[in-house]
N, C-alpha and C positions, 0 to 999 in steps of 0.2 A: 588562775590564782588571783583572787582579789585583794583589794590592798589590805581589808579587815582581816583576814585570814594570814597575811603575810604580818602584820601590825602582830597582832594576838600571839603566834610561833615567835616570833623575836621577844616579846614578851617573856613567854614561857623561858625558853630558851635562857634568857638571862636573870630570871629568877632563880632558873634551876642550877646554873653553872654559879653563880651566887652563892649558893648554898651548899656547893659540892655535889651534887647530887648525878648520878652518869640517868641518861636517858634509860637501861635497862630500871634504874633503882626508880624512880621515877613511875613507869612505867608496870612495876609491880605495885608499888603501893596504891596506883589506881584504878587498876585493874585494865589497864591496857598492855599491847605490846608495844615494844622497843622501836618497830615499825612502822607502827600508828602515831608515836611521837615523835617520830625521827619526822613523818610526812606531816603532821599539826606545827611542827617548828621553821620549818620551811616554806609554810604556807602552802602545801597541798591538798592537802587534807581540812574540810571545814570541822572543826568542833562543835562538837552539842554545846549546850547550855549544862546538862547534867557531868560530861566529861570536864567542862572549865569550874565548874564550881569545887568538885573531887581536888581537881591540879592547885587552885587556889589556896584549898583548905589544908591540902598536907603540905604547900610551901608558904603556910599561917600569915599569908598576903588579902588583903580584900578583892572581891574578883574585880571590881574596877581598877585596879593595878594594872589589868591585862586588856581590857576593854576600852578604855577612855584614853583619849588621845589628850593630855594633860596640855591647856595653849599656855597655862603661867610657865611652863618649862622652853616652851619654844624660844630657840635666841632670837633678839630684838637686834638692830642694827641701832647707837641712837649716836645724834650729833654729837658731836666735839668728844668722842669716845675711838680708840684705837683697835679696840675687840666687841666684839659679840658676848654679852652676857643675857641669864636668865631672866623672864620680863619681871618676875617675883624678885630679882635683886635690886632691879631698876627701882619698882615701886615700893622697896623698900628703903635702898640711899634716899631716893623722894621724899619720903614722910619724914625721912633722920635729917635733912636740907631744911626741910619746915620747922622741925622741931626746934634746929639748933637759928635758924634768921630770927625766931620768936623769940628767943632772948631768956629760954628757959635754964634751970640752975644748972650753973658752969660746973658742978659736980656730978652731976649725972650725966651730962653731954659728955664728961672724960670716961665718964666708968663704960658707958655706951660703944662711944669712941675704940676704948680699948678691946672692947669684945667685940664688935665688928672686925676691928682688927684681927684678931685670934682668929675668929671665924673663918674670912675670908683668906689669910694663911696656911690654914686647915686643906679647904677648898683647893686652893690655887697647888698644895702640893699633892692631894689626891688625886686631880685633875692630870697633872705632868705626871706623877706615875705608871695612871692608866694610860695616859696614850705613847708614853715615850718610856716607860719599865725601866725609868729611874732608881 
């Protein structure tokens, strides 16, 4: 079992469960068995190219969803921070830190402000539901 093969089934796997979808229903619509995807989920089974593109298309995902190992998502450890956040969060407080030391208009840094806010509220209770089913 390779890590590709294991990477791409956990993939699949959570697009499909995502979507509702059970492995048989899945598995019809691409013309595979229940079997075959039970073992491409798991990382047993390698998938073609022609079988990931099919899974792709009927869970209306770009097939890089399932292939590319996204590093802006990987968590970053960084100084004088108590958690691990996304590196795509990091370099974006960054640019919002630059924006606002520059002295740009004190009304848009609020309106910003406030939607970050939101945002990361949003975030932080998604986050706690999935792993703690709040």
């Amino acid at each position: 079992m390779s890590v590709e093969n294991k990477y791409i089934g956990e993939q699949i796997r959570k697009y499909r469960a995502f979507n509702h979808y059970s492995q048989g229903k899945l598995a019809k619509e691409v013309g595979l068995t229940k079997q075959i995807i039970s073992r491409i989920e798991k990382g047993e089974r390698r998938i073609t190219y022609n079988e990931l593109s099919k899974i792709a298309e009927f869970l209306e995902e770009p097939i890089e969803t399932f292939t590319v190992i996204d590093l802006k998502f990987k968590l970053i450890k960084r100084k004088n921070r108590s958690i691990d956040i996304p590196k795509f969060a990091i370099d974006y407080l960054d640019d919002y830190e630059t924006f606002l030391r520059q002295g740009q208009n004190s009304d848009i840094a609020m309106i910003i402000t406030e939607e970050i806010t939101h945002e990361m509220n949003n975030i932080y209770h998604r986050v706690y539901k999935t792993f703690w089913k709040i």
